[in-house]
Each structure stands twice: as structure tokens, then as C-alpha cells.
N, C-alpha and C positions, 0 to 999 in steps of 0.2 A: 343224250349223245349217242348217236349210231357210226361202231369202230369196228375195224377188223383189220387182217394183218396176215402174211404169209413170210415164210421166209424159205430161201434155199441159200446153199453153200456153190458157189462158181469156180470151179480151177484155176481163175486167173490173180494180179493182184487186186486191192481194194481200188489203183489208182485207174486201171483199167475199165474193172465197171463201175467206179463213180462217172467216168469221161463219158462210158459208153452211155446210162441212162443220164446224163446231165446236158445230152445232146440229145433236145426237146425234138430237134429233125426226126432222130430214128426210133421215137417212140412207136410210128406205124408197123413197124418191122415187126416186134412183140404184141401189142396189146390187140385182141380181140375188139377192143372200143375205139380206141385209137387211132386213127386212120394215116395220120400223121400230123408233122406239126411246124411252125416256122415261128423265129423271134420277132417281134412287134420290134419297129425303129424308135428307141434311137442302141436297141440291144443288140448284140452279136453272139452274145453268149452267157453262161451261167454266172448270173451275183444276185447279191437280195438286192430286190424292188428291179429288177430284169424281168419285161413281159412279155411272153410268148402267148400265139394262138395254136389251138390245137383241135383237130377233128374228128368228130365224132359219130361211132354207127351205133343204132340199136337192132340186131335181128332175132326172130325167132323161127330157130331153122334156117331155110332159105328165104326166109320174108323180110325184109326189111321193114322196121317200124317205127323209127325215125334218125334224123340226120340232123345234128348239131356243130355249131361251134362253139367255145370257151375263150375266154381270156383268161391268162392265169398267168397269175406273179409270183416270184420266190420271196420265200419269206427266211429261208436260213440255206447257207451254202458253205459248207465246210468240204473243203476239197477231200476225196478219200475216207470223209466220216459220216457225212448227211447233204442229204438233198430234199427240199421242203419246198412246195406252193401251194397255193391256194388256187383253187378251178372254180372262175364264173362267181369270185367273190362266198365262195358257200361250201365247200370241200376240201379239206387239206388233204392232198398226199404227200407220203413223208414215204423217204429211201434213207435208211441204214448199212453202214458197211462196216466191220469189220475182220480184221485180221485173223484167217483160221486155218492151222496146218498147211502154210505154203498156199490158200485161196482166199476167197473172200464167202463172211459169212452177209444176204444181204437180205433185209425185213424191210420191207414196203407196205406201208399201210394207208390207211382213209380214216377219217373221220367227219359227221357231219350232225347240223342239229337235226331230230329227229320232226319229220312231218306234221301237223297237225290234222284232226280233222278227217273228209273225205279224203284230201291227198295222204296221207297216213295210211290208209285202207289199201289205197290205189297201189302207193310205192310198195309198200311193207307187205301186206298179205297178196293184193293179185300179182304185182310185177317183183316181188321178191328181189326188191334193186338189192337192199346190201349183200343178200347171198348172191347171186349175180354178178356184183362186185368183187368179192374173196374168189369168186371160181375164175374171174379174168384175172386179180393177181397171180394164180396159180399158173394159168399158160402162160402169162407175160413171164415170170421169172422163168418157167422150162422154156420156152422159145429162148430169151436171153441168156438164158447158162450154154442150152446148144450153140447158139451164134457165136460163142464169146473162146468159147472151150475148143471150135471145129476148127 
């Protein structure tokens, strides 16, 4: 299993940025991959088995090198505690929140089975997806603590 996990502290409540990331819309706003994102019918908003799509870039540098989309369902949605789906059947991300000194402390992570094979080679040593991964949680939570805090 390939995991990893950041966390930052937000000056706001927990209920705030559970809303703010549980609102699959404004994921493009933070994430570096992200492009943005909209609820699949018949959802409106955050509950488990709720499907949103969401889009995706890959660049290096100014290059782009590829352009996807995801399906992805919740799989746990505890208002103000956690936020959990599953991306494209194969990825969990999971959002934590916690109550800390008047803000919120909140850990966002991945996890996924690990490649086999050539694609192993590809993802893991040339395209270095899962550090790739932890370095966009990194901006995604500083982009989202500035938006959240300004």
C-alpha cells in the first residue's frame, strides 16, 4: 500500500473547513491537480455513496502532460470530523479535522495499492507520483488555510 499525509492547523472552526473542503466544487481553487469539480445527479452535496466528478491536470513545469477525469464517491462523511472518497474506484482520500486552540487541526491523506510491474517503474521511480502527491497536499492545505483565514 502506497500512503501519505500532510497536515496543517487553519484559524477557522472545524465546521468551516469541513464545509469548505466537502464542497467538491472548490477543490480547483487549492489543489495544484484539481482543476475542479461538480456532483454527479441524483447528489447535491456531501453523504456516503454521493458521486462527484472531478478534474484533473498533470504538468511539468509549463507542459502539460496529461488531462483526466475521476469519478469518485464518499465513502465516510462525518460532518466537522472526516471527509472520505474513493477517486476513479482506486485512491482513497481522506480529510481529518480536529478541534485545536480556537482553529482546526486538518490531515488529508491518500492511499493506494501499489503498481505492479513496468507501471511500478513508471509511477514510482520515473513519475515519482506518490511524492508528487504529498507535495500537492502541501499547497492544497497552504492555498486552503490562506483562503479560509483571509
Amino acid at each position: 500500500m502506497i500512503e501519505g499525509s500532510e497536515n496543517t492547523v487553519i484559524n477557522c472552526s472545524p465546521a468551516e473547513v469541513f464545509d469548505a473542503v466537502a464542497d467538491v466544487t472548490r477543490m480547483g481553487d487549492w489543489s495544484p491537480e484539481c482543476t475542479g469539480g461538480r456532483w454527479v445527479e441524483p447528489a447535491t452535496g456531501p453523504a456516503v455513496g454521493a458521486r462527484f466528478e472531478g478534474d484533473n491536470i498533470a504538468k511539468l513545469g509549463p507542459v502539460t502532460l496529461k488531462k483526466w477525469a475521476t469519478i469518485s464517491e464518499i465513502t465516510e462523511c462525518e460532518p466537522n470530523e472526516v471527509f472520505e472518497f474513493v477517486a476513479a474506484g482506486y485512491t482513497t482520500w481522506r480529510y481529518e479535522f480536529e478541534e485545536c486552540d480556537g482553529g482546526t487541526s486538518v490531515t488529508e491523506s491518500f492511499s493506494f495499492r501499489s503498481h505492479e510491474g513496468w507501471q511500478k517503474f513508471v509511477y514510482e521511480t520515473l513519475a515519482r507520483r506518490s511524492t508528487s502527491m504529498v507535495t500537492g497536499m502541501q499547497q492544497t492545505l497552504a492555498r486552503m488555510k490562506e483562503t479560509l483565514e483571509s
